[in-house]
C-alpha positions as CSV (number, residue, x, y, z in Angstrom):
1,X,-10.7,4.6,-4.7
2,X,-11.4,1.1,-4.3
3,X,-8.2,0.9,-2.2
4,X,-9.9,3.9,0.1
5,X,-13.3,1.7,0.9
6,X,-11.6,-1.6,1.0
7,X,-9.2,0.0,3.8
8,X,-12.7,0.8,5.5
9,X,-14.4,-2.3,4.9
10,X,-11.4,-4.5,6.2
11,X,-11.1,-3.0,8.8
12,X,-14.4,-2.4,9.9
13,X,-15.0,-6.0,9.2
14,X,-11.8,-6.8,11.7
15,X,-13.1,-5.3,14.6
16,X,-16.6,-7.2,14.2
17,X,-14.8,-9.9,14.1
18,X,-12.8,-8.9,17.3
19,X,-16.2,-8.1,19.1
20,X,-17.9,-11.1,18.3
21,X,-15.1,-13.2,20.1
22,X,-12.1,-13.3,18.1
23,X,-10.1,-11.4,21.1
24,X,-6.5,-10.8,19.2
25,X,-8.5,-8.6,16.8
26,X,-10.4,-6.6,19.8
27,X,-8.6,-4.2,19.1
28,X,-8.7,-0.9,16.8
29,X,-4.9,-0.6,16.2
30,X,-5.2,-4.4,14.9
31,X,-8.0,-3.5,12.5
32,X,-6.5,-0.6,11.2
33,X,-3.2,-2.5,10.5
34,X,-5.2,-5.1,8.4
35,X,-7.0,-2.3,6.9
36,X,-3.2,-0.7,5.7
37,X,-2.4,-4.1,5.4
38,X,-4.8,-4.4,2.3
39,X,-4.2,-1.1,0.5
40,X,-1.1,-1.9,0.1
41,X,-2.2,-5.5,-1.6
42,X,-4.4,-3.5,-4.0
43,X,-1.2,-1.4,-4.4
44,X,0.6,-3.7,-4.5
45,X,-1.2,-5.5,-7.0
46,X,-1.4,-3.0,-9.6
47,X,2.2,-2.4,-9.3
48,X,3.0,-6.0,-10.0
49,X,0.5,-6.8,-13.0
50,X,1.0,-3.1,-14.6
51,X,-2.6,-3.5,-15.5
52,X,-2.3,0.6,-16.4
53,X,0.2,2.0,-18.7
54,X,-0.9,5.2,-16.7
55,X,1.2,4.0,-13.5
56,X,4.5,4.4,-16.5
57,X,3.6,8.3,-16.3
58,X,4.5,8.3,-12.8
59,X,7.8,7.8,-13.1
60,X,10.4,11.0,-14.8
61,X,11.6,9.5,-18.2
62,X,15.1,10.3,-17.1
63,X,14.9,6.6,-15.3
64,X,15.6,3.7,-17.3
65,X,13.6,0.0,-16.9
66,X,10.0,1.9,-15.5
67,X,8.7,-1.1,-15.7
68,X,10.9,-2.8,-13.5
69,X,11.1,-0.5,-11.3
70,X,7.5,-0.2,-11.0
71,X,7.1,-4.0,-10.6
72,X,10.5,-3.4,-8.1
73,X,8.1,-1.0,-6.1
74,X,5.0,-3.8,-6.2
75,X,7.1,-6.1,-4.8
76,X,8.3,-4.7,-1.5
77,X,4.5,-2.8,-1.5
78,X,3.3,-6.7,-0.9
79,X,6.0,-7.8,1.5
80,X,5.3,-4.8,3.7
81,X,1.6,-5.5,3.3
82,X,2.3,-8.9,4.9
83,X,5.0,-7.8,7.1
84,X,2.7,-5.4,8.6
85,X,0.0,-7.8,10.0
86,X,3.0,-9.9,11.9
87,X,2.9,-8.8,15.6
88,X,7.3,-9.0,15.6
89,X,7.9,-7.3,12.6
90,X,4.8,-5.0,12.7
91,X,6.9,-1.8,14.2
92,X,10.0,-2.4,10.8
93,X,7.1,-2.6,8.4
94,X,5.3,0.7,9.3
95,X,9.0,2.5,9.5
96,X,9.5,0.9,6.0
97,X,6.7,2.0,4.8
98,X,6.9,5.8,5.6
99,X,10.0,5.2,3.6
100,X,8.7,3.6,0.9
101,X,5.6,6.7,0.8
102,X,8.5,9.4,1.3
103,X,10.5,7.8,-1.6
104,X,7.4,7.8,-3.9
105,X,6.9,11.8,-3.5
106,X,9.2,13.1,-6.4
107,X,6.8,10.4,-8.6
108,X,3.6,12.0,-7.2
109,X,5.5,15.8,-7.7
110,X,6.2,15.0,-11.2
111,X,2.6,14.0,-11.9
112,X,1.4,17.0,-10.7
113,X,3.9,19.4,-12.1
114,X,2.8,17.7,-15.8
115,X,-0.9,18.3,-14.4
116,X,-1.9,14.7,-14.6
117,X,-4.7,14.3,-12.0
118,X,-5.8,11.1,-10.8
């Protein structure tokens, strides 16, 4: 949730910015990227630190390393984050990150199938 109103917040906060006179962010595709930009830091952030054992219940035992992989996962979560708010490598961020959401169904499938709600 906090990831939700922080998206809001940012980006609400970058277009102020942008009509108070900062004129790269005058612009509501620009606040909405820095917005994405930092729910995938929170995202990101949980992934790296594994402050939730509840994040290793995501994953189908049949994988080996979860933690790794989940750390693996925070990682490229916090390069895209910062990818994504660079103007030249803003468009390969977002088509990487589409993957990265379409590759993380079969986690959010399994949590559902074992009826483990958020």
């Amino acid at each position: 949730m906090f990831y939700l109103v922080g998206f809001f917040v940012i980006t609400v906060t970058v277009r102020l910015l942008g009509l108070f006179g900062w004129a790269y962010l005058d612009n509501w595709v620009i606040a909405t990227k820095f917005g994405v930009s930092f729910s995938l830091l929170v995202m990101a952030i949980a992934h790296i630190n594994l402050v939730s054992s509840d994040l290793n219940h995501q994953v189908h035992p049949a994988y080996q390393n979860i933690a790794i992989l989940i750390m693996i996962v925070g990682w490229i979560e916090l390069i895209l984050s910062i990818a994504l708010v660079i103007p030249s490598m803003t468009n390969a961020a977002s088509m990487l990150i589409i993957l990265l959401f379409l590759f993380g169904m079969p986690a959010r499938a399994y949590v559902i199938g074992k009826g483990y709600f958020f």
